[in-house]
N, CA, C and O of each residue as an XYZ file, in Angstrom:
788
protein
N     -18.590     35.323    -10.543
C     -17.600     35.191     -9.483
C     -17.696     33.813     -8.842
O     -16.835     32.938     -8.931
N     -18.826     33.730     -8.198
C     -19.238     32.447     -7.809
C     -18.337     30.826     -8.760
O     -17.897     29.801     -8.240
N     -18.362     31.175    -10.032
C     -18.161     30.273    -10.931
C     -16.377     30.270    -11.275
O     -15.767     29.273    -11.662
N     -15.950     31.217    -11.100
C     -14.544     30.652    -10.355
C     -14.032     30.389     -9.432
O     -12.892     29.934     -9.335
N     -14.998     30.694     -8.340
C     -14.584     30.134     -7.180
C     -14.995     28.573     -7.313
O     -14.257     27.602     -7.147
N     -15.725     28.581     -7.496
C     -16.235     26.792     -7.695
C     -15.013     26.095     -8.387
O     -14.623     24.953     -8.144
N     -14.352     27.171     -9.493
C     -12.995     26.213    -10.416
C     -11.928     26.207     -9.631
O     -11.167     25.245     -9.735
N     -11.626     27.256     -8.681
C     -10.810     26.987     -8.080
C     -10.900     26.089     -6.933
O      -9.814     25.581     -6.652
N     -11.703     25.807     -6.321
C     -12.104     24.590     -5.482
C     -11.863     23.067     -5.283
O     -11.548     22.198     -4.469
N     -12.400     23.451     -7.213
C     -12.177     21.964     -7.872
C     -10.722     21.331     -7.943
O     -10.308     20.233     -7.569
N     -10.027     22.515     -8.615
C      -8.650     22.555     -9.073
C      -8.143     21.977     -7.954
O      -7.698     20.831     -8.029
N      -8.127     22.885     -6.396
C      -7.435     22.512     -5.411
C      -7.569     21.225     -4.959
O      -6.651     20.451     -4.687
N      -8.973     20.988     -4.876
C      -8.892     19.551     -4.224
C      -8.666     18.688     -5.094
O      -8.955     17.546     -4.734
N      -8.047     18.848     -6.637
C      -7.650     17.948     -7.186
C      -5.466     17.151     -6.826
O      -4.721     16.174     -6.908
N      -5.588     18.600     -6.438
C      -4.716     18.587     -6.155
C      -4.119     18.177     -4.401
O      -2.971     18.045     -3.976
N      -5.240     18.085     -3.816
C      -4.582     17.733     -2.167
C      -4.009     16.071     -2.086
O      -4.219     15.066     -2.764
N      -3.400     16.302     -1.198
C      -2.481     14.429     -0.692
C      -4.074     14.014     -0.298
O      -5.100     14.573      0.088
N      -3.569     12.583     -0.674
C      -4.575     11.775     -0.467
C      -4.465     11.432      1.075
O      -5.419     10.876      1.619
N      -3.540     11.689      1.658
C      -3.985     11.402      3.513
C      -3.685     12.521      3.806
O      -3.160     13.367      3.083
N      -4.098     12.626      5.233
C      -4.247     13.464      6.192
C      -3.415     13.273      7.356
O      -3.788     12.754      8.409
N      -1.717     13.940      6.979
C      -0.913     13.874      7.596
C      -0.041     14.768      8.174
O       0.370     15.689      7.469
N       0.366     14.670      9.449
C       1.211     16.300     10.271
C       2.103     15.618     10.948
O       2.325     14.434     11.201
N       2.733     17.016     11.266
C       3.757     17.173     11.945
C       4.517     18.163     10.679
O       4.020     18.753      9.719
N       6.012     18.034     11.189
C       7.115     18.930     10.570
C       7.210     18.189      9.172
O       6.843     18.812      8.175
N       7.698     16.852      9.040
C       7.920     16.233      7.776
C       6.689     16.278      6.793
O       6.818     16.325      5.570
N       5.132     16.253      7.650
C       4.730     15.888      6.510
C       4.146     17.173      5.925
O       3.559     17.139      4.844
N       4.321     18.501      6.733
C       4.288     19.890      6.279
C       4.986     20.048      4.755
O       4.528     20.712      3.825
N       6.076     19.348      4.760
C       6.783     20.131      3.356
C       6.487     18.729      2.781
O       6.478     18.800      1.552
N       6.216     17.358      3.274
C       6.216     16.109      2.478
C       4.665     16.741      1.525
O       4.707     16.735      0.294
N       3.403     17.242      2.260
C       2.288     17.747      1.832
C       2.331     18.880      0.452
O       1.695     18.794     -0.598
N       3.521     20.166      0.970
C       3.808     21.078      0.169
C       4.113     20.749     -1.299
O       3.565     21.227     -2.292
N       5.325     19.624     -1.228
C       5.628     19.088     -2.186
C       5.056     17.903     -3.011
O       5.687     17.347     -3.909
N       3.634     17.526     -2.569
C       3.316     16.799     -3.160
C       2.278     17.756     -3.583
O       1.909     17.296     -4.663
N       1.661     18.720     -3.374
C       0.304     19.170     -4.202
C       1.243     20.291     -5.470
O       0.536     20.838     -6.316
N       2.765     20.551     -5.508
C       3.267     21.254     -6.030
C       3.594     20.375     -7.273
O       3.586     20.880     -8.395
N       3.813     19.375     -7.123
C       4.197     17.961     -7.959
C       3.002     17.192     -8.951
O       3.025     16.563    -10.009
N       2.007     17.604     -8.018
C       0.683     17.030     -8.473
C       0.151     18.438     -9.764
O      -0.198     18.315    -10.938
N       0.287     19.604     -8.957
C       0.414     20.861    -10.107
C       1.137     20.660    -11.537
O       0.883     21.091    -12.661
N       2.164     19.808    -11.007
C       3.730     20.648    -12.529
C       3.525     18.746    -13.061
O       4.393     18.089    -13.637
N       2.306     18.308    -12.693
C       2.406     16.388    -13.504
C       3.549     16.037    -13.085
O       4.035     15.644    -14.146
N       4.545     15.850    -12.118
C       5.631     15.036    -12.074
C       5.647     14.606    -10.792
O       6.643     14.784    -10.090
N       4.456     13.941    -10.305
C       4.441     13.159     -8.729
C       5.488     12.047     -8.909
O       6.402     12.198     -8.097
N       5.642     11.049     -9.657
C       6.555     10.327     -9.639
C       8.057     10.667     -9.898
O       8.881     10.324     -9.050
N       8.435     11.288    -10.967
C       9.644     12.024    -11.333
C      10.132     12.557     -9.612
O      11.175     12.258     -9.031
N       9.005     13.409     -9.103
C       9.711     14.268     -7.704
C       9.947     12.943     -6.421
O      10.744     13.181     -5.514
N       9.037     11.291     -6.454
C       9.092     10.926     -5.594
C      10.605      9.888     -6.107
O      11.104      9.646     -5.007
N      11.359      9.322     -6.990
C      12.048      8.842     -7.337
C      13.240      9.976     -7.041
O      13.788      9.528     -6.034
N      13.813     11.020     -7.348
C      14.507     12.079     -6.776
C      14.159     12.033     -5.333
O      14.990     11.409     -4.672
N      13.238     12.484     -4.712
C      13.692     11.775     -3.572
C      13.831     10.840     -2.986
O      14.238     11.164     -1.870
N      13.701      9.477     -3.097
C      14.232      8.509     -2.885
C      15.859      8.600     -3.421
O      16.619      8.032     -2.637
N      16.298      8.996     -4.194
C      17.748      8.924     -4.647
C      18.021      9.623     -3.543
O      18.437      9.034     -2.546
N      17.855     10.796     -3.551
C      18.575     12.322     -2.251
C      18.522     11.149     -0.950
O      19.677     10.799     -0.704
N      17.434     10.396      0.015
C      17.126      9.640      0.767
C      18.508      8.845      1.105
O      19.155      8.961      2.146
N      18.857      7.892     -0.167
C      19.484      6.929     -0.454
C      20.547      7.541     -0.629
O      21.382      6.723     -0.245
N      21.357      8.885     -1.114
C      22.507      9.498     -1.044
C      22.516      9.921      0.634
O      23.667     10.205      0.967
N      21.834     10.000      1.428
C      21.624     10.509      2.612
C      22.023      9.919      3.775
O      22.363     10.480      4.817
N      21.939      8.338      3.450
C      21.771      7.279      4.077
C      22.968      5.989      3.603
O      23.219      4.841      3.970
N      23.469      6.910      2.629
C      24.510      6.052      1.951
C      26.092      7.008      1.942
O      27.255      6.604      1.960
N      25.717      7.927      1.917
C      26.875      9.055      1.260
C      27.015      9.561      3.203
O      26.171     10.161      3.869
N      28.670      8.928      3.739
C      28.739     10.233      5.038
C      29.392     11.517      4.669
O      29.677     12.377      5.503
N      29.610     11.615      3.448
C      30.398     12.845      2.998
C      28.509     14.019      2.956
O      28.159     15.070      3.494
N      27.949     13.186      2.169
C      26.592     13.795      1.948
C      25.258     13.966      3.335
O      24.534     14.957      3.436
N      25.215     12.938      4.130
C      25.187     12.986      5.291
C      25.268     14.548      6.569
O      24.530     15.264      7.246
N      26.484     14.371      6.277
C      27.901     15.244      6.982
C      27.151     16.845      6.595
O      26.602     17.619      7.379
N      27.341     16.975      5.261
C      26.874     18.407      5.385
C      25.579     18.578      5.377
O      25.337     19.785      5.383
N      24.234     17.670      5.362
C      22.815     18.112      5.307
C      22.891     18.292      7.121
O      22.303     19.229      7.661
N      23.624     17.349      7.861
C      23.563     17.415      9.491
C      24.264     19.310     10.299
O      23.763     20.060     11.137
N      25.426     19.380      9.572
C      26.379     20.328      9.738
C      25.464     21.859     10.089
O      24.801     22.365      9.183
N      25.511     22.403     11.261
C      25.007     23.390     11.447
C      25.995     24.670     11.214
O      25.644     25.828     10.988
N      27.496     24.091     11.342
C      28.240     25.144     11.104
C      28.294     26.027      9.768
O      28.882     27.093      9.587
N      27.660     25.416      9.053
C      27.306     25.923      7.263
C      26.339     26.795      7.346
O      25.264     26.350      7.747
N      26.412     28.135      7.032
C      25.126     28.942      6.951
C      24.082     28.932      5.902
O      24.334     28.764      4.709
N      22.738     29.144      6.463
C      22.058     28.815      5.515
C      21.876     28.918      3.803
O      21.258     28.210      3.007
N      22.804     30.272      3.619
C      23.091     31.123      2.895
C      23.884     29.851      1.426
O      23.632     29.549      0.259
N      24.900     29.500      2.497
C      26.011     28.302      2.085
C      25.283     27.384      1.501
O      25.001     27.331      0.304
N      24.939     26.570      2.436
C      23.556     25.369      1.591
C      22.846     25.690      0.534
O      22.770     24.968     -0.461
N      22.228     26.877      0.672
C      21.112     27.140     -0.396
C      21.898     27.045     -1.875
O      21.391     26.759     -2.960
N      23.147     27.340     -1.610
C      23.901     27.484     -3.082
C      24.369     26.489     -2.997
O      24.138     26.003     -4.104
N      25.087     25.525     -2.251
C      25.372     24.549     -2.753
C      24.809     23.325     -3.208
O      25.297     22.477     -3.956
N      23.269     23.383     -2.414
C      21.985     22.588     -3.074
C      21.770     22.809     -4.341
O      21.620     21.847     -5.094
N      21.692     24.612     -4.996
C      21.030     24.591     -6.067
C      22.527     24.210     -7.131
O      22.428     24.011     -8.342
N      23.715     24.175     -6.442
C      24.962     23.575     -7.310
C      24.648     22.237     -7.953
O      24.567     22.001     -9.159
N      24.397     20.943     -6.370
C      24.295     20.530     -6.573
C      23.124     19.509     -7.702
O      23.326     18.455     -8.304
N      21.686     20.556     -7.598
C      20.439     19.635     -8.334
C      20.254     20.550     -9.401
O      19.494     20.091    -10.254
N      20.699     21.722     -9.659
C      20.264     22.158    -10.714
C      20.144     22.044    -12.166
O      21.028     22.540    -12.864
N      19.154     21.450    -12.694
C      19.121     20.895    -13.903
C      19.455     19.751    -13.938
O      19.869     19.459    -15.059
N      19.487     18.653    -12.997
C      19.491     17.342    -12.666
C      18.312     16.865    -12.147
O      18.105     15.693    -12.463
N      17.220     17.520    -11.254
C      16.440     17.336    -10.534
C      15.316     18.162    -11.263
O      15.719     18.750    -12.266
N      13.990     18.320    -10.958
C      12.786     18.816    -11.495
C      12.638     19.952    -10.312
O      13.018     19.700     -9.169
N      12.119     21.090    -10.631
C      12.374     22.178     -9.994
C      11.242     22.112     -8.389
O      11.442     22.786     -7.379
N      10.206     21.202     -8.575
C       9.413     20.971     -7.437
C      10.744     20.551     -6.458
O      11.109     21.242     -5.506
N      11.554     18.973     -6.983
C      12.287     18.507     -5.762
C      13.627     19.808     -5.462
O      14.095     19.947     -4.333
N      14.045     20.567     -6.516
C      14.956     21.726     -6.307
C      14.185     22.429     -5.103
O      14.479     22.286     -3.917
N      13.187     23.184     -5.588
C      12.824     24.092     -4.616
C      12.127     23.676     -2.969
O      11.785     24.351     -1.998
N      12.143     22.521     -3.220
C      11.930     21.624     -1.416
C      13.281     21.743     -0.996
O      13.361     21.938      0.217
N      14.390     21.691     -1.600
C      15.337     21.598     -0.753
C      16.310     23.119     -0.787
O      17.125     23.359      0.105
N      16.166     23.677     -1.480
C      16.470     25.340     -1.464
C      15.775     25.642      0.130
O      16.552     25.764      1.076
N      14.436     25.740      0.330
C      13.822     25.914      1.365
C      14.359     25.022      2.285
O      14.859     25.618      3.239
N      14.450     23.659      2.358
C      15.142     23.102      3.353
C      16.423     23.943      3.991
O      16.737     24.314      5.122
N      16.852     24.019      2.992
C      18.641     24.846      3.204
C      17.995     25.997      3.523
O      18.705     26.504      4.391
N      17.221     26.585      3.361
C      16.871     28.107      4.126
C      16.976     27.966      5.578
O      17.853     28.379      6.337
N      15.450     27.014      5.916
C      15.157     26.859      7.021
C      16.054     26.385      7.983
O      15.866     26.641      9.172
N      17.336     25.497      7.474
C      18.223     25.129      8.394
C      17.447     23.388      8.473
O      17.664     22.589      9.385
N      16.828     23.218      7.653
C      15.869     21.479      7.877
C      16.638     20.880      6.723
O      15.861     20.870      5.769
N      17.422     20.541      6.486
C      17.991     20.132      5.444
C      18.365     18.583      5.725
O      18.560     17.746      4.844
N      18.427     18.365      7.100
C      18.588     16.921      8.315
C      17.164     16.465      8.223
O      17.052     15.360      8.753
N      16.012     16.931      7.728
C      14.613     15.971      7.670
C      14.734     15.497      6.454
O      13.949     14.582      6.203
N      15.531     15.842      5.518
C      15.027     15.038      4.120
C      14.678     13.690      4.194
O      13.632     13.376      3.627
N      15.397     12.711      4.836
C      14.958     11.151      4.811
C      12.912     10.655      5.164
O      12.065      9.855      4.767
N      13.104     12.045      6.360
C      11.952     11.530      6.854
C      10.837     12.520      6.074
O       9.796     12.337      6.705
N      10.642     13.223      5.286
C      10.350     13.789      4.422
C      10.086     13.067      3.323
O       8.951     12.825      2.912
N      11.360     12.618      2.697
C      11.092     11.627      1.614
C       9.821     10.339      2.172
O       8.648     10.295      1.801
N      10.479      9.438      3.094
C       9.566      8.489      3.817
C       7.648      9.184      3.604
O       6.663      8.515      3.291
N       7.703     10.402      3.856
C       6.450     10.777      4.479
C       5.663     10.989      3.032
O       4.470     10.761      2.831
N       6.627     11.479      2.086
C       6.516     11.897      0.600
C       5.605     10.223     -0.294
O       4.576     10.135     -0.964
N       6.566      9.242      0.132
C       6.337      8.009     -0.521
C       4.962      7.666      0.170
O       4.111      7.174     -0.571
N       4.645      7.854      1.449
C       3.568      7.063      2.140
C       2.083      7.957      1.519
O       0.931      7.524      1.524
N       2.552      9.266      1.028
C       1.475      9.851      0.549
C       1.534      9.052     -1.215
O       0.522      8.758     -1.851
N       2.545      8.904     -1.555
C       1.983      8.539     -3.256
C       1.907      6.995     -2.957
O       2.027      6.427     -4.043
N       1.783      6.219     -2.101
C       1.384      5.019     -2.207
C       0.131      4.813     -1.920
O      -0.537      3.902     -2.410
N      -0.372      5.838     -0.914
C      -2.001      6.055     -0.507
C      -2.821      6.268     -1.852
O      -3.791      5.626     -2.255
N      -2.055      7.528     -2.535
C      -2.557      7.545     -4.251
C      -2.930      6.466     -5.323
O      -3.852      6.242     -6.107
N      -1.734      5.912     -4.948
C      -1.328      4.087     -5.788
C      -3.014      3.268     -4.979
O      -4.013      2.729     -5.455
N      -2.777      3.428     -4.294
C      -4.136      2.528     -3.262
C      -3.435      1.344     -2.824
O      -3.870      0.195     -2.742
N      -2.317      1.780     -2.561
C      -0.966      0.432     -2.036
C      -1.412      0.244     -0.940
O      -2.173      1.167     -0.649
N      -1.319     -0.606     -0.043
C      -1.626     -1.127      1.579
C      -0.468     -2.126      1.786
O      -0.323     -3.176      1.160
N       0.107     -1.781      2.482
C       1.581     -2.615      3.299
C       0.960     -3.256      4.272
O       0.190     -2.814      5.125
N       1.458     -4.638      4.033
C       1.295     -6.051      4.857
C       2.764     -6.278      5.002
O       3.731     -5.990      4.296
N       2.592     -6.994      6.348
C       3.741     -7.847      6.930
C       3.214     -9.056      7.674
O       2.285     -9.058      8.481
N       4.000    -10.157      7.251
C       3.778    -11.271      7.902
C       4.989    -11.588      8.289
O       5.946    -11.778      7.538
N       4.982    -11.671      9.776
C       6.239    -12.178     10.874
C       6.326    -13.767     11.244
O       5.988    -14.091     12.383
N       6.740    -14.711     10.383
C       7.328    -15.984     10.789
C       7.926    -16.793     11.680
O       8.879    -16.119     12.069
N       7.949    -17.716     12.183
C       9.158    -18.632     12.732
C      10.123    -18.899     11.884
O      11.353    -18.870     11.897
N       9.143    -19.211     11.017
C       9.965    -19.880      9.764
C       9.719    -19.472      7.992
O       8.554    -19.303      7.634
N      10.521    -19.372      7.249
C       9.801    -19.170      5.601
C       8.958    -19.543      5.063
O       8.842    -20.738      4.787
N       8.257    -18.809      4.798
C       6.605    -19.644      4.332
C       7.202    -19.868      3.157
O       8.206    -19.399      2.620
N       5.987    -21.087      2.693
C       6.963    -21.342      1.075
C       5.099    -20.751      0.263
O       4.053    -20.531      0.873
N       5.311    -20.691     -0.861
C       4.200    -20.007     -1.651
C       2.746    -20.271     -1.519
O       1.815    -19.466     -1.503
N       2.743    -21.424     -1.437
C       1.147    -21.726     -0.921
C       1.071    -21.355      0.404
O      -0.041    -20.942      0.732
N       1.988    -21.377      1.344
C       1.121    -20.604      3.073
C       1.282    -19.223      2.487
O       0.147    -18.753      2.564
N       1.984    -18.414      2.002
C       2.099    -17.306      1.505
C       0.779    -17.109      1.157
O       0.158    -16.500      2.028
N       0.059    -17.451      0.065
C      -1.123    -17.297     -0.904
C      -1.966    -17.805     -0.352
O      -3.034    -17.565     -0.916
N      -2.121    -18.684      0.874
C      -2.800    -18.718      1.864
C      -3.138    -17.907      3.003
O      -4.271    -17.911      3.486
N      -2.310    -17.301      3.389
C      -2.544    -15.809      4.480
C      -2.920    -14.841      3.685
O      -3.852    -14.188      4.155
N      -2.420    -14.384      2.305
C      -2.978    -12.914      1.868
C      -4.562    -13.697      1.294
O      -5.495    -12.895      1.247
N      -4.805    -14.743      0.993
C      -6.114    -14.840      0.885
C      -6.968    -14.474      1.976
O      -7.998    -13.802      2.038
N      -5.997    -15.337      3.164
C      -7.213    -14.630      4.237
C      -7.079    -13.472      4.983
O      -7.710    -13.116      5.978
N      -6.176    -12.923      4.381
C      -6.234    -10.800      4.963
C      -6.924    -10.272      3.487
O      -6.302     -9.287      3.090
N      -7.638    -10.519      2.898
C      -8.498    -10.215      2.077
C      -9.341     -8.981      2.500
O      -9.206     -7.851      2.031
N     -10.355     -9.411      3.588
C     -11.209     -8.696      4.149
C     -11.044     -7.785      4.749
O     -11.892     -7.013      5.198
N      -9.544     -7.737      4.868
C      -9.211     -6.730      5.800
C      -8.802     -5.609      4.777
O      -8.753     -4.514      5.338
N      -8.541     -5.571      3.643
C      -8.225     -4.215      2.899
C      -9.638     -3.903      1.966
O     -10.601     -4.633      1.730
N      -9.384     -2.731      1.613
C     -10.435     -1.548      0.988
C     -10.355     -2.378     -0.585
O      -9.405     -3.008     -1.052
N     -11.630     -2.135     -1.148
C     -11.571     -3.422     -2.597
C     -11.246     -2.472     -3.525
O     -11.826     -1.402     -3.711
N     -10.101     -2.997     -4.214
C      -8.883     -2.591     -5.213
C      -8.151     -2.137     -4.578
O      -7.423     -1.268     -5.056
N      -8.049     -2.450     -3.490
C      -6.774     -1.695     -2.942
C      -5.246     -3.178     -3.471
O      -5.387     -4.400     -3.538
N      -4.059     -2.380     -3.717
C      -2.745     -3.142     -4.272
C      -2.341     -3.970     -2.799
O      -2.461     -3.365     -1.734
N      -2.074     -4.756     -2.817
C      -1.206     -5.153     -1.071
C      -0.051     -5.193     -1.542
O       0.149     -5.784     -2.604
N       0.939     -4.586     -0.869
C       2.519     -4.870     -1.045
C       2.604     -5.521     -0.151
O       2.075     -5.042      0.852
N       3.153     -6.661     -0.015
C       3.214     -7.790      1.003
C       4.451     -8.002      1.306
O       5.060     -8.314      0.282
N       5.308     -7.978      2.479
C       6.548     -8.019      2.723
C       6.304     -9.645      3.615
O       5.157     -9.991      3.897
N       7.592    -10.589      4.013
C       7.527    -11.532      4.875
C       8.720    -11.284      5.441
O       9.716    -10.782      4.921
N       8.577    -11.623      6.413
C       9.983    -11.659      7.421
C      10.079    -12.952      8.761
O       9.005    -13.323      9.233
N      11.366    -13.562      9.295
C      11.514    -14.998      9.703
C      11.908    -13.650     10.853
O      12.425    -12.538     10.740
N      11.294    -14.535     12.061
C      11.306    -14.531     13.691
C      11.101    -15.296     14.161
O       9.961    -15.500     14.580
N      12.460    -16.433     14.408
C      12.566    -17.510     15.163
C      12.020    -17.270     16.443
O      11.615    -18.161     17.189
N      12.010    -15.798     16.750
C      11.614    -15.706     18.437
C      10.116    -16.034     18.946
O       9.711    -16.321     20.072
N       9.175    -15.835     17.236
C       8.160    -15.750     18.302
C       7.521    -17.314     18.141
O       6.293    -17.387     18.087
N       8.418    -18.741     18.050
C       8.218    -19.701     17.978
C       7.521    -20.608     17.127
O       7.837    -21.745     16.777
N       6.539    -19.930     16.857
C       5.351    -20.333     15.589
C       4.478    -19.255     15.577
O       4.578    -18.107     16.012
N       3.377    -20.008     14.840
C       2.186    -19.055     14.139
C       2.682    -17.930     13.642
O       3.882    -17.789     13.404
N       1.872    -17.112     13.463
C       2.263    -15.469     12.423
C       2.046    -14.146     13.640
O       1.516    -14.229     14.748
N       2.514    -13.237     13.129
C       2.513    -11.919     13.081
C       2.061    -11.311     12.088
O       2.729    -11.488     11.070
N       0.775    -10.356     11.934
C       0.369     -9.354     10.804
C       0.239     -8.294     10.923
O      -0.764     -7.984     11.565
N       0.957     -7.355     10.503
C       0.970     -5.963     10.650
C       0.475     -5.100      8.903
O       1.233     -4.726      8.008
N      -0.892     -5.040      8.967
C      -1.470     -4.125      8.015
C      -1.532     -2.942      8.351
O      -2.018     -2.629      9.438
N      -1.116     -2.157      7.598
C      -0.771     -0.331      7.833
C      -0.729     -0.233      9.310
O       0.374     -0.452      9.810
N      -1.665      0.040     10.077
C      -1.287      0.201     11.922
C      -1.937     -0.439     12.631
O      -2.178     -0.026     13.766
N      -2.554     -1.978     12.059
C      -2.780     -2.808     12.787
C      -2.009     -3.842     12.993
O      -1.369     -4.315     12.054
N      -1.935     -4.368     14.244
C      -1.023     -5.424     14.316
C      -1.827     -6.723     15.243
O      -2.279     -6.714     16.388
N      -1.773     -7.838     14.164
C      -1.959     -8.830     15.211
C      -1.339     -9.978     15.261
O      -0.932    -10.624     14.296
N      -1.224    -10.370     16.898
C       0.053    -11.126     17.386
C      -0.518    -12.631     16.913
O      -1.417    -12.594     17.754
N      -0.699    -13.715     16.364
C      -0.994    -15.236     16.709
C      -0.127    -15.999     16.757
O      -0.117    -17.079     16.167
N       1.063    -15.404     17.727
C       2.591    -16.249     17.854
C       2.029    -17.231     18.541
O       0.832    -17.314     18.819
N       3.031    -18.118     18.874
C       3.350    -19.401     19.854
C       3.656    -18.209     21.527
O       3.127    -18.009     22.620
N       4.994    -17.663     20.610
C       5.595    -17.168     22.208
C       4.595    -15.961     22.777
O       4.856    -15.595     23.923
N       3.625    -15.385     22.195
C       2.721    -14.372     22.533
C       2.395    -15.060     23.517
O       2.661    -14.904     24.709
N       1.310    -16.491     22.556
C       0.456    -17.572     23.630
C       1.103    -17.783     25.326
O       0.444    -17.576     26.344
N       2.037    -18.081     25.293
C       3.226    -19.018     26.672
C       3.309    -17.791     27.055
O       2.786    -17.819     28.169
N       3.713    -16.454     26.795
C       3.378    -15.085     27.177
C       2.498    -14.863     28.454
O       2.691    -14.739     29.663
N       1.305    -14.876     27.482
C       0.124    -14.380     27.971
C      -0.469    -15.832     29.139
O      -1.340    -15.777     30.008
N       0.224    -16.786     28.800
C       0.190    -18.114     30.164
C       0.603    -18.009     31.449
O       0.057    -18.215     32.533
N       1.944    -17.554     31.024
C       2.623    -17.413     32.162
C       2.296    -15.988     33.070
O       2.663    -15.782     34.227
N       1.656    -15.254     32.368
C       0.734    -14.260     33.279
C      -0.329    -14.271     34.167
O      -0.420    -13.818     35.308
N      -1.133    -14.871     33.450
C      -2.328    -15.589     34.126
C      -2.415    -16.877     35.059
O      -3.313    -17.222     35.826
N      -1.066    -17.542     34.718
C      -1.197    -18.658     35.619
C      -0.732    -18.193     37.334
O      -1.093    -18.535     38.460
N      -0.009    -17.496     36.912
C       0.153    -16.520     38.933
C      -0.657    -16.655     39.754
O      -0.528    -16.103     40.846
């Protein structure tokens, strides 16, 4: 007895999200990823949702009825499984059958979002942002992620985004997963004009 419980143990925690995440979205973002991780198609289910996301956010006809409360749940559930059946892999089908049950059929975006942040944790992805005055050209580029080096877990991937903010005058902005640090110009004159009072 003992010795299947041990397999089933194994099994499960082979199967849990790699973070440790709550609330409402990441309840079914969680559900559907250890269900995905079960049936081998974590990517297949996270690309489907990104499409559904992107029909969500793109489509107001599609929009319109995931928001629509006047549709009974009853309604949705069939017109979801109209719409994905045998187009979609039955993990992302049956997340949104249940969506349409529950009447949550309006979280898919943030669901999906919550879905991706768990298979990028998998990936060992780490999101960087660097906030500009101005466009770095490739060498300051390959100069800052050299020196946010230390700051990520070793092998971890950096997806590195850049973005121009004339506002904050010079120096950078870095925002790694939920750290953020300011070394603007306008932070500096900021934090001057406070202290000089």
């Amino acid at each position: 007895i003992s010795t299947t419980k041990t397999t089933t143990t194994t099994t499960t925690a082979a199967h849990k999200p790699p973070l440790d995440l709550y609330g409402l979205n990441a309840r079914y973002a969680n559900a559907t990823y250890v269900a995905a991780s079960k049936s081998n198609t974590l990517e297949q289910v996270e690309s489907e949702l990104l499409a559904i996301k992107n029909s969500a956010t793109t489509s107001k006809a599609f929009a319109s009825f995931l928001e629509n409360p006047l549709i009974s749940r009853d309604d949705k559930t069939k017109s979801v499984e109209d719409m994905l059946k045998g187009k979609t892999s039955s993990v992302t089908l049956n997340l949104m059958t249940v969506l349409a049950g529950n009447a949550r059929l309006n979280a898919i975006v943030g669901i999906a979002d919550t879905y991706v942040q768990l298979m990028k944790a998998k990936r060992g992805e780490v999101e960087a942002t660097i906030i500009s005055a101005e466009p770095l050209n490739k060498t300051q580029t390959a100069a800052v992620q050299d020196a946010m080096k230390s700051q990520f877990p070793a092998g971890a991937k950096v997806v590195l985004e850049t973005k121009v903010d004339p506002s904050i005058l010079g120096g950078l902005q870095i925002q790694i997963g939920d750290k953020f640090l300011d070394l603007s110009v306008g932070s500096r004159i900021e934090e001057v004009g406070r202290t000089a009072v």
